[in-house]
PDB file of N, CA, C, O and CB in Angstrom:
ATOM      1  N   UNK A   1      77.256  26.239 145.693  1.00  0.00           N
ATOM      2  CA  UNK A   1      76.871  25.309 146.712  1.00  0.00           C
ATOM      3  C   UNK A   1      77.863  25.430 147.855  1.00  0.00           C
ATOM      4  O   UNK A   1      79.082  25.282 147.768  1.00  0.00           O
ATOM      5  CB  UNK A   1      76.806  23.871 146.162  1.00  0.00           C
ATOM      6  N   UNK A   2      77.224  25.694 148.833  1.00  0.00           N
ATOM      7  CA  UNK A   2      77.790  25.212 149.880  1.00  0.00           C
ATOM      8  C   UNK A   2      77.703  24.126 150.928  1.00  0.00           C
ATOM      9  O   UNK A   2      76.562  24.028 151.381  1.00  0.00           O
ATOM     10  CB  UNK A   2      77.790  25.924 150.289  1.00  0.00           C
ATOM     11  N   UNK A   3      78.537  23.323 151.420  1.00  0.00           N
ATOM     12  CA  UNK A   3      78.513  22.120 151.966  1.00  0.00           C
ATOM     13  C   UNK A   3      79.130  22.419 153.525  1.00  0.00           C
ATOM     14  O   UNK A   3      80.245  22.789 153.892  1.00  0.00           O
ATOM     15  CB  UNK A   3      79.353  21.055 151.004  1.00  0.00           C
ATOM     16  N   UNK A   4      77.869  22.082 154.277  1.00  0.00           N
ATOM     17  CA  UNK A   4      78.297  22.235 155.831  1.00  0.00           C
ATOM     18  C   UNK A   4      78.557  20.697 156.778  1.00  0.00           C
ATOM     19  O   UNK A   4      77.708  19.806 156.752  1.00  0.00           O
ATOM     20  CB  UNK A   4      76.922  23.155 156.609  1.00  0.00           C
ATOM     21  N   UNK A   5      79.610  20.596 157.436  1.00  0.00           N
ATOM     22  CA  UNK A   5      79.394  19.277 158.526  1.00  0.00           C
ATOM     23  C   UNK A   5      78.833  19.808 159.992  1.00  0.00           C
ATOM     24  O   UNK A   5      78.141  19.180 160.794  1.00  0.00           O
ATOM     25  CB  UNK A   5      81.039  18.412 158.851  1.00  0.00           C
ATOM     26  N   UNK A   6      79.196  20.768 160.065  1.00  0.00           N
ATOM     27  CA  UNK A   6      78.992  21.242 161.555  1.00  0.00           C
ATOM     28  C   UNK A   6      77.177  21.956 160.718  1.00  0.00           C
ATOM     29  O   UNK A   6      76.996  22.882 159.927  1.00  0.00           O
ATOM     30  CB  UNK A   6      80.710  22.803 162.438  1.00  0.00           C
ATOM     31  N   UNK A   7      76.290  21.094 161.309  1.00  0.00           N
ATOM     32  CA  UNK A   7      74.534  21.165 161.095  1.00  0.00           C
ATOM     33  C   UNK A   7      73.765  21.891 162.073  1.00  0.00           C
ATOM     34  O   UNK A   7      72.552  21.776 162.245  1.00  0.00           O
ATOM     35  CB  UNK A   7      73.822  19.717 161.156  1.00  0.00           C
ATOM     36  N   UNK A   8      74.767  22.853 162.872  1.00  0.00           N
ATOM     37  CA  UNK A   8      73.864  23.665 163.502  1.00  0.00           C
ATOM     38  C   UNK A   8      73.515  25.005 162.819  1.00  0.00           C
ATOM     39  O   UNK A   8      73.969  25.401 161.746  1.00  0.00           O
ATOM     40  CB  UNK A   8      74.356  23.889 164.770  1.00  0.00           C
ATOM     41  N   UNK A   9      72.310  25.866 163.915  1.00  0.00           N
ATOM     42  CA  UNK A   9      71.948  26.839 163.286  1.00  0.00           C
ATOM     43  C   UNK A   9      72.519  27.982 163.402  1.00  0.00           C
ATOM     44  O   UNK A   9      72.013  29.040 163.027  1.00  0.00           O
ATOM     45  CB  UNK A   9      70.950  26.959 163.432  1.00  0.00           C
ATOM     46  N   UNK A  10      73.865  27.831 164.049  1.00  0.00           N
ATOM     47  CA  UNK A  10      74.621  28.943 164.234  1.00  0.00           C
ATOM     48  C   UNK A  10      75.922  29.245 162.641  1.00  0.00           C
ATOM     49  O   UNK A  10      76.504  30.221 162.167  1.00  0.00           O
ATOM     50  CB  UNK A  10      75.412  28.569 165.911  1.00  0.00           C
ATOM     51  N   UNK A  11      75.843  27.909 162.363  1.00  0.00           N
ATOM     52  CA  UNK A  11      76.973  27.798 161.464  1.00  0.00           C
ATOM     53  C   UNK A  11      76.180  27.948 159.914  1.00  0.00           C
ATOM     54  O   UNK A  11      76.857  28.363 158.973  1.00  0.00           O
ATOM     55  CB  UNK A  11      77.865  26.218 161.743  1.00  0.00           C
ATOM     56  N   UNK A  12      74.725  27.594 159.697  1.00  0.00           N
ATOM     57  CA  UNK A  12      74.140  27.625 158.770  1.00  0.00           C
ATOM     58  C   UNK A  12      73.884  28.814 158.440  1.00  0.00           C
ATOM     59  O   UNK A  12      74.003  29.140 157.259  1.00  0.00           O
ATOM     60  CB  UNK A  12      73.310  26.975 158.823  1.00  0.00           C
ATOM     61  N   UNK A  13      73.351  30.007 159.697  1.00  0.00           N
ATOM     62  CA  UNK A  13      73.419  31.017 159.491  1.00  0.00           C
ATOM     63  C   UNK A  13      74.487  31.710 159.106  1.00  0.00           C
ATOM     64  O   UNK A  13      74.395  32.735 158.432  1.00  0.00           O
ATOM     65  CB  UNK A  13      73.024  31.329 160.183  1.00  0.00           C
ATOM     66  N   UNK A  14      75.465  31.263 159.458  1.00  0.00           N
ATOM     67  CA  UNK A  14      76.742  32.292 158.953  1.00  0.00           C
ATOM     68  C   UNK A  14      76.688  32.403 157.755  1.00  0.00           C
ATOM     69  O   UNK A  14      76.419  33.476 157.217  1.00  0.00           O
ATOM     70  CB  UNK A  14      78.182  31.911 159.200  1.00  0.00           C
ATOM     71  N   UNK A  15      76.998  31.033 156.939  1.00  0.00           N
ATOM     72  CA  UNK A  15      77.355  30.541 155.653  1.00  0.00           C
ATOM     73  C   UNK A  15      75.969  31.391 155.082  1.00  0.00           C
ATOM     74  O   UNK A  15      76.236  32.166 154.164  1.00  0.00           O
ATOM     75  CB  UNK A  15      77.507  28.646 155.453  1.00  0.00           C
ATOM     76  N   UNK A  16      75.187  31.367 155.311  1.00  0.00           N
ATOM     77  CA  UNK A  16      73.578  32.263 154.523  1.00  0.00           C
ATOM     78  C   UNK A  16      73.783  33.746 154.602  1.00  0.00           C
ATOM     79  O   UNK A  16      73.628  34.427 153.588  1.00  0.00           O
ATOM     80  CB  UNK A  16      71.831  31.989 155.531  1.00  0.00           C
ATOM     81  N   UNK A  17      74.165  34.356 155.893  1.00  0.00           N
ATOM     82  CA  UNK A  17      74.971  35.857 155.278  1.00  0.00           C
ATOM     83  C   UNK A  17      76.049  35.970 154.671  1.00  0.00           C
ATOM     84  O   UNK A  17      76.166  36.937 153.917  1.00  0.00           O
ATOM     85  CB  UNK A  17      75.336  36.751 156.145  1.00  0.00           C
ATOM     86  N   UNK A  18      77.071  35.098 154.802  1.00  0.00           N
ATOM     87  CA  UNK A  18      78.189  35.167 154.157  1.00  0.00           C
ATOM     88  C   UNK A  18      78.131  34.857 152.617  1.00  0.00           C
ATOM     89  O   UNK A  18      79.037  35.225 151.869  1.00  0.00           O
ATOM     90  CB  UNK A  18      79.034  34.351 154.822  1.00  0.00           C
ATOM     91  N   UNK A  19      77.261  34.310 152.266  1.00  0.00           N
ATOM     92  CA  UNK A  19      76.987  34.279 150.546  1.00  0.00           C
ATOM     93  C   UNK A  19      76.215  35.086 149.972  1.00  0.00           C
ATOM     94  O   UNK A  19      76.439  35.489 148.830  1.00  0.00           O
ATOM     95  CB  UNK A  19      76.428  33.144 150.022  1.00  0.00           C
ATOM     96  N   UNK A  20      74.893  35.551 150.878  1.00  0.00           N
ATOM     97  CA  UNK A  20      74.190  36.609 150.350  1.00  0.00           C
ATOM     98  C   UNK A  20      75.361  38.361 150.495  1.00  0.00           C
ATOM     99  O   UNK A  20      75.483  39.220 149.621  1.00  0.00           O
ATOM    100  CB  UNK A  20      72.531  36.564 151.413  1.00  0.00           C
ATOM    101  N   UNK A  21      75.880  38.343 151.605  1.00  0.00           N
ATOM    102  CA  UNK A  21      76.382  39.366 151.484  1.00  0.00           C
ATOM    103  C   UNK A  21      77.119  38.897 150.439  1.00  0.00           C
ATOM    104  O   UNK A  21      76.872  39.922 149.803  1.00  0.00           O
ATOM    105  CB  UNK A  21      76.926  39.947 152.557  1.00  0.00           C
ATOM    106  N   UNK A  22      77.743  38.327 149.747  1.00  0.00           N
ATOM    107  CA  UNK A  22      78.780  38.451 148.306  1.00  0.00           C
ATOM    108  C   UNK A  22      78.040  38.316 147.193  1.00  0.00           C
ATOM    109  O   UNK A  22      78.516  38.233 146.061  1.00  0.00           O
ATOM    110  CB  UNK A  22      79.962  37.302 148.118  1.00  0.00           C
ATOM    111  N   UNK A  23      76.366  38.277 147.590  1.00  0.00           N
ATOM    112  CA  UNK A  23      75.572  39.137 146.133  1.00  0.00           C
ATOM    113  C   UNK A  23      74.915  37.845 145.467  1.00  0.00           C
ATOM    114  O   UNK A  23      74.313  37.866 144.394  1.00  0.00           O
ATOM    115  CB  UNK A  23      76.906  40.074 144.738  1.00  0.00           C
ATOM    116  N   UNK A  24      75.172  36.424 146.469  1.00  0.00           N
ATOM    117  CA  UNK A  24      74.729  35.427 146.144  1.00  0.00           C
ATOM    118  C   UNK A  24      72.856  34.979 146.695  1.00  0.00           C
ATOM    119  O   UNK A  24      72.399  35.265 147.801  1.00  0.00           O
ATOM    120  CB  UNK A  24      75.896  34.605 146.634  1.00  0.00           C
ATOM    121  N   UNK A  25      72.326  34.481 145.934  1.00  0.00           N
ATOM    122  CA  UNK A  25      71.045  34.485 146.668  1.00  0.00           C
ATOM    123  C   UNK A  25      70.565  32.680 146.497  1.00  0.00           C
ATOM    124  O   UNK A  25      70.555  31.756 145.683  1.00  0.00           O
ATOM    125  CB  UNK A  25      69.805  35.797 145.830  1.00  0.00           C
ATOM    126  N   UNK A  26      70.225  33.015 147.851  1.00  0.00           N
ATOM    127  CA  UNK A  26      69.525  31.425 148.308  1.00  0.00           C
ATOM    128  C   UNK A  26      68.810  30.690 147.596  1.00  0.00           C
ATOM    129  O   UNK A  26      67.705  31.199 147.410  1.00  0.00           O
ATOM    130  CB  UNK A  26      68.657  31.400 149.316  1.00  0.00           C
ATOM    131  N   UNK A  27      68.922  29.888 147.197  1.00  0.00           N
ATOM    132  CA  UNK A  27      67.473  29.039 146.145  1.00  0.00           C
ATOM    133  C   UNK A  27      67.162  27.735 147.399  1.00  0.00           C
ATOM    134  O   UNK A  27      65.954  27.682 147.629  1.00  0.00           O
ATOM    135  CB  UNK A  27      68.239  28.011 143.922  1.00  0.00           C
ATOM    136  N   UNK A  28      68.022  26.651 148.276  1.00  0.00           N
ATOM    137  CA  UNK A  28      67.184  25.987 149.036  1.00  0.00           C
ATOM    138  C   UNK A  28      68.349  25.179 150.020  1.00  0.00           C
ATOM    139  O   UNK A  28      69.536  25.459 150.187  1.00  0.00           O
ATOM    140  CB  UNK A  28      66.102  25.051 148.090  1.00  0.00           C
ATOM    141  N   UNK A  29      67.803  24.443 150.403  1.00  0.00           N
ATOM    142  CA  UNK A  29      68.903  24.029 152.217  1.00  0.00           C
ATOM    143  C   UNK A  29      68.700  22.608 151.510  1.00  0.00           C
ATOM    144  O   UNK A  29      67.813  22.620 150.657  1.00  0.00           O
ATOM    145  CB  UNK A  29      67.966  24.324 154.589  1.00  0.00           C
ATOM    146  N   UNK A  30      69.426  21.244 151.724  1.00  0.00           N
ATOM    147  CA  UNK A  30      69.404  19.928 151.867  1.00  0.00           C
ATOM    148  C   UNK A  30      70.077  19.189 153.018  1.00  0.00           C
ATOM    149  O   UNK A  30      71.224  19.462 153.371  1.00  0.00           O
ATOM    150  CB  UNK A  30      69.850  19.508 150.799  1.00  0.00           C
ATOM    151  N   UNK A  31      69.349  18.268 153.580  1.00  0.00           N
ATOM    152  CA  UNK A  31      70.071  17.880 154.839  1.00  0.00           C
ATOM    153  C   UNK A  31      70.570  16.395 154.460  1.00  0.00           C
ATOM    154  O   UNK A  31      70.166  15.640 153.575  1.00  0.00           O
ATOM    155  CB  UNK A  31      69.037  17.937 156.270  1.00  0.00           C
ATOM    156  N   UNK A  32      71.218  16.289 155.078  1.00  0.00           N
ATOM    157  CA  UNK A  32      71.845  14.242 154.563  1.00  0.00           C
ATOM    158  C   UNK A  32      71.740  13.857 156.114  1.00  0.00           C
ATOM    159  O   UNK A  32      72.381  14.383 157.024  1.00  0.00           O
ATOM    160  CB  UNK A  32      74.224  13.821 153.698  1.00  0.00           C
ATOM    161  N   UNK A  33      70.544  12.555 156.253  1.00  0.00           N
ATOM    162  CA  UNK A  33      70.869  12.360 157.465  1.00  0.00           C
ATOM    163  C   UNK A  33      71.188  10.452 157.330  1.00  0.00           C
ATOM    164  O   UNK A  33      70.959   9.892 156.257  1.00  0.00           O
ATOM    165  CB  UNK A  33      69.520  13.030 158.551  1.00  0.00           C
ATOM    166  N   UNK A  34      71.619   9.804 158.321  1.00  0.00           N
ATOM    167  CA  UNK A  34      71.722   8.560 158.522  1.00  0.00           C
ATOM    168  C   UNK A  34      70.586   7.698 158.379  1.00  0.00           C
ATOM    169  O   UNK A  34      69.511   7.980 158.909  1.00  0.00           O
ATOM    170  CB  UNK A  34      72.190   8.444 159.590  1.00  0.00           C
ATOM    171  N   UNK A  35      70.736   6.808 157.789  1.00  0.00           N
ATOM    172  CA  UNK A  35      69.132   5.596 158.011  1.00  0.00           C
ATOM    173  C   UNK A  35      69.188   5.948 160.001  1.00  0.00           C
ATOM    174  O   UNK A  35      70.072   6.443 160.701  1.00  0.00           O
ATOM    175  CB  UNK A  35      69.642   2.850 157.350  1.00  0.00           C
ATOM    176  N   UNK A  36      67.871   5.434 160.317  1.00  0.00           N
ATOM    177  CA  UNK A  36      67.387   5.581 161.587  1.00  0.00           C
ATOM    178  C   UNK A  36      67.618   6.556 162.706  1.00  0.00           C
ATOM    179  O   UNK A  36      67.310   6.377 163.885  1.00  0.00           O
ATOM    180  CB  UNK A  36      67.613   4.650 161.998  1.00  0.00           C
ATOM    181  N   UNK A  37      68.283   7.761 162.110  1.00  0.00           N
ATOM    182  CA  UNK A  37      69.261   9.228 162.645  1.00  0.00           C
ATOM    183  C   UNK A  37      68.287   9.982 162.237  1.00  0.00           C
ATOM    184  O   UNK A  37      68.045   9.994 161.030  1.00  0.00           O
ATOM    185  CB  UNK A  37      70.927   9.723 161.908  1.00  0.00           C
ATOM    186  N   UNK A  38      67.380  10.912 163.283  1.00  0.00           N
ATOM    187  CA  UNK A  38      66.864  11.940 162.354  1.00  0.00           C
ATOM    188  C   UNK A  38      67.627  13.626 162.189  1.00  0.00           C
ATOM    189  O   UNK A  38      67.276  14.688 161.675  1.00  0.00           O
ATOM    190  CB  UNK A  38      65.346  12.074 162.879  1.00  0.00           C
ATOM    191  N   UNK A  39      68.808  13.142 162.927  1.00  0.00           N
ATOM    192  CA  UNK A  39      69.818  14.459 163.109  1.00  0.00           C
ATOM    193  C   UNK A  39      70.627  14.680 161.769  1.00  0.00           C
ATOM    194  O   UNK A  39      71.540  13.944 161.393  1.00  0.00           O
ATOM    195  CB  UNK A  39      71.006  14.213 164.427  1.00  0.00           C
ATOM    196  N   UNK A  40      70.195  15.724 161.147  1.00  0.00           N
ATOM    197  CA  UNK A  40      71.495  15.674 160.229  1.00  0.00           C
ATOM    198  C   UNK A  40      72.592  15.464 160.402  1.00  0.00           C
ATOM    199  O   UNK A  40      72.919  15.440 161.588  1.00  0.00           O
ATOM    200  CB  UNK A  40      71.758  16.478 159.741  1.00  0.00           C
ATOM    201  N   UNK A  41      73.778  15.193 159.289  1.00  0.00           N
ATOM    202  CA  UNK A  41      75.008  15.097 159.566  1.00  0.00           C
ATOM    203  C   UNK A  41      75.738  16.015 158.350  1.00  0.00           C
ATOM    204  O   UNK A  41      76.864  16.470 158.550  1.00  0.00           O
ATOM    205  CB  UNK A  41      75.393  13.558 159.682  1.00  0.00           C
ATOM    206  N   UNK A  42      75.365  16.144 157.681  1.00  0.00           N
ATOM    207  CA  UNK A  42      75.724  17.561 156.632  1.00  0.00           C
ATOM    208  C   UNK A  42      74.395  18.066 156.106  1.00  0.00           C
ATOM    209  O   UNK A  42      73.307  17.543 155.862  1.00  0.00           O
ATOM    210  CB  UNK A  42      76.774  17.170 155.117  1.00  0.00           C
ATOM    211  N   UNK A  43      74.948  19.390 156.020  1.00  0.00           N
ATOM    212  CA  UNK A  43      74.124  20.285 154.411  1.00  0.00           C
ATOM    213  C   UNK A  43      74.555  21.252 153.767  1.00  0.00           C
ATOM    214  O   UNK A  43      75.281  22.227 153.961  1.00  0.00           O
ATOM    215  CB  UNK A  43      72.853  20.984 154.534  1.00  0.00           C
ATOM    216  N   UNK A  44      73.783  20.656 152.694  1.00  0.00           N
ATOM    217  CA  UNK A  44      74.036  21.574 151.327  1.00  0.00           C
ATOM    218  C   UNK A  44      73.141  23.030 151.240  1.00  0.00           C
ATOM    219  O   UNK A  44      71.917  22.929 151.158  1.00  0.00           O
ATOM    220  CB  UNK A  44      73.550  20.583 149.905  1.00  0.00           C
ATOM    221  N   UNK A  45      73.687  24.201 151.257  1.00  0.00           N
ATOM    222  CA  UNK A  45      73.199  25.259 150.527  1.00  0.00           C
ATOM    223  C   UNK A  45      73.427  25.268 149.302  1.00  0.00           C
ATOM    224  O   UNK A  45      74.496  24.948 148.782  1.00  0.00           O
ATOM    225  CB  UNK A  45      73.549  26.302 150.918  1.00  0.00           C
ATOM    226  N   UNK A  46      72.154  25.742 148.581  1.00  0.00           N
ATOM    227  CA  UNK A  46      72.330  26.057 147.053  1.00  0.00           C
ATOM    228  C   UNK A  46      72.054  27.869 147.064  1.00  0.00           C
ATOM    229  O   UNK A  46      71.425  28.477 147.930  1.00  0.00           O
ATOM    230  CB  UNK A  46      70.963  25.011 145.944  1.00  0.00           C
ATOM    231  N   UNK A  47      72.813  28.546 145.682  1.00  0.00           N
ATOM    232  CA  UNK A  47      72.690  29.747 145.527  1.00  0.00           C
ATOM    233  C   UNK A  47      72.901  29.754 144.087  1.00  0.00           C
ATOM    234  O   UNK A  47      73.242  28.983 143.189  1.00  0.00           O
ATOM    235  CB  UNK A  47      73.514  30.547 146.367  1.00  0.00           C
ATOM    236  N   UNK A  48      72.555  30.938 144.258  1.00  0.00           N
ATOM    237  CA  UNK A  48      72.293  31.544 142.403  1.00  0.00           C
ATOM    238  C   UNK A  48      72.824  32.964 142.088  1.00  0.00           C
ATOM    239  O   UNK A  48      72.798  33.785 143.004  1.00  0.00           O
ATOM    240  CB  UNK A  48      70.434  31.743 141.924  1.00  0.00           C
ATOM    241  N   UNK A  49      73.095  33.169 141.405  1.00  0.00           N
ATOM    242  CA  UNK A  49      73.671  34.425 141.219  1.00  0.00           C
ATOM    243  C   UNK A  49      73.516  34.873 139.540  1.00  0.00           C
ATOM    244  O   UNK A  49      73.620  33.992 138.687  1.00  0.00           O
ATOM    245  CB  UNK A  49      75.261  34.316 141.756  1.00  0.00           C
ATOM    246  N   UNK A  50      73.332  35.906 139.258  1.00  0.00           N
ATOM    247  CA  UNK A  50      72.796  36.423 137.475  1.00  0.00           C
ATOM    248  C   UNK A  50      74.326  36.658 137.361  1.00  0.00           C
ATOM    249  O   UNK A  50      75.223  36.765 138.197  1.00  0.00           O
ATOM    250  CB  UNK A  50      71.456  38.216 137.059  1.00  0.00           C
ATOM    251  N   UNK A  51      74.276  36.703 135.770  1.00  0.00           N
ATOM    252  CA  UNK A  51      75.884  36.470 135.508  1.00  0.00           C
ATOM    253  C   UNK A  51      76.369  37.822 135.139  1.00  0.00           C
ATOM    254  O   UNK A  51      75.969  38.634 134.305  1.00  0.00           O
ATOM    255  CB  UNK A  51      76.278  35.336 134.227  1.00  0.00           C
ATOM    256  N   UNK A  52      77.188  37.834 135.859  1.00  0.00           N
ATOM    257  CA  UNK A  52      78.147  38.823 135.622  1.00  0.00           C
ATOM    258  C   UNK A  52      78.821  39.252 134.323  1.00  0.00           C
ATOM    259  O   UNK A  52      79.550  38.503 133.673  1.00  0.00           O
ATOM    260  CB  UNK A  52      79.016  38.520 136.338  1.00  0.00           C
ATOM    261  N   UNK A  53      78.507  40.604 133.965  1.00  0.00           N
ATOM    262  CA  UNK A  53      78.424  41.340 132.741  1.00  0.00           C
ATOM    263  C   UNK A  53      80.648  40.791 132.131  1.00  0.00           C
ATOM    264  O   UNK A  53      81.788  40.748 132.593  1.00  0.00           O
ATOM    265  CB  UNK A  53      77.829  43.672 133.303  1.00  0.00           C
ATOM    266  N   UNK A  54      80.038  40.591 131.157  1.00  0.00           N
ATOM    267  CA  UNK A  54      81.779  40.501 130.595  1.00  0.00           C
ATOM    268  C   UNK A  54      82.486  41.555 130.655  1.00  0.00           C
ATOM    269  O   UNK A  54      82.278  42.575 129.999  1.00  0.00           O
ATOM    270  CB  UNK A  54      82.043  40.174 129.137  1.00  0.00           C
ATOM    271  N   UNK A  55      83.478  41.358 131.543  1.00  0.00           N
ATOM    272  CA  UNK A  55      84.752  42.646 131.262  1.00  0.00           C
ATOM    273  C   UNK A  55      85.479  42.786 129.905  1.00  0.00           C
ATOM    274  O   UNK A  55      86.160  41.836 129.518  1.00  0.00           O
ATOM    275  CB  UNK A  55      86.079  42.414 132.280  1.00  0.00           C
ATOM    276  N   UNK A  56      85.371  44.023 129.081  1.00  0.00           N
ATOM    277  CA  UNK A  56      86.299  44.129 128.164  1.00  0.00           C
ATOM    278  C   UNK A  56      87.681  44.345 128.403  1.00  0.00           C
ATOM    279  O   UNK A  56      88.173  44.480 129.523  1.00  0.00           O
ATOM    280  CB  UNK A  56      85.949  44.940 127.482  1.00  0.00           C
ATOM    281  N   UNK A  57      88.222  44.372 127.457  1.00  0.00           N
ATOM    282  CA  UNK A  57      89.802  44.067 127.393  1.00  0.00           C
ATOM    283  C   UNK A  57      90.623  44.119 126.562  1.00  0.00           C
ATOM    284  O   UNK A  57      91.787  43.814 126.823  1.00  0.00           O
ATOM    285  CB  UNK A  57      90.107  43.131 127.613  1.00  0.00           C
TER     286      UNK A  57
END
């Protein structure tokens, strides 16, 4: 999960290549906005990722 305050689409986009490029993949966006605010004020990215094979040792 990632958690954004700055709710624009410049910063959302970053955080969405910056996790997919590290092999993470998107499952969905959540916005938190104020009673009577229809502007967000944070959001949550969610991601998923298959698990990584155990290193021996």
């Amino acid at each position: 999960m990632v958690e954004l305050a700055d709710v624009s689409d410049r910063s959302i986009e970053e955080a969405l290549n910056a996790a997919t490029g590290d092999g993470w993949r998107f499952e969905s966006v959540h916005f938190v906005t104020q009673p009577g605010n229809r502007r967000p004020m944070m959001a949550f990215l969610f991601f998923t990722r298959d698990a990584l094979p155990a290193q021996g040792g």
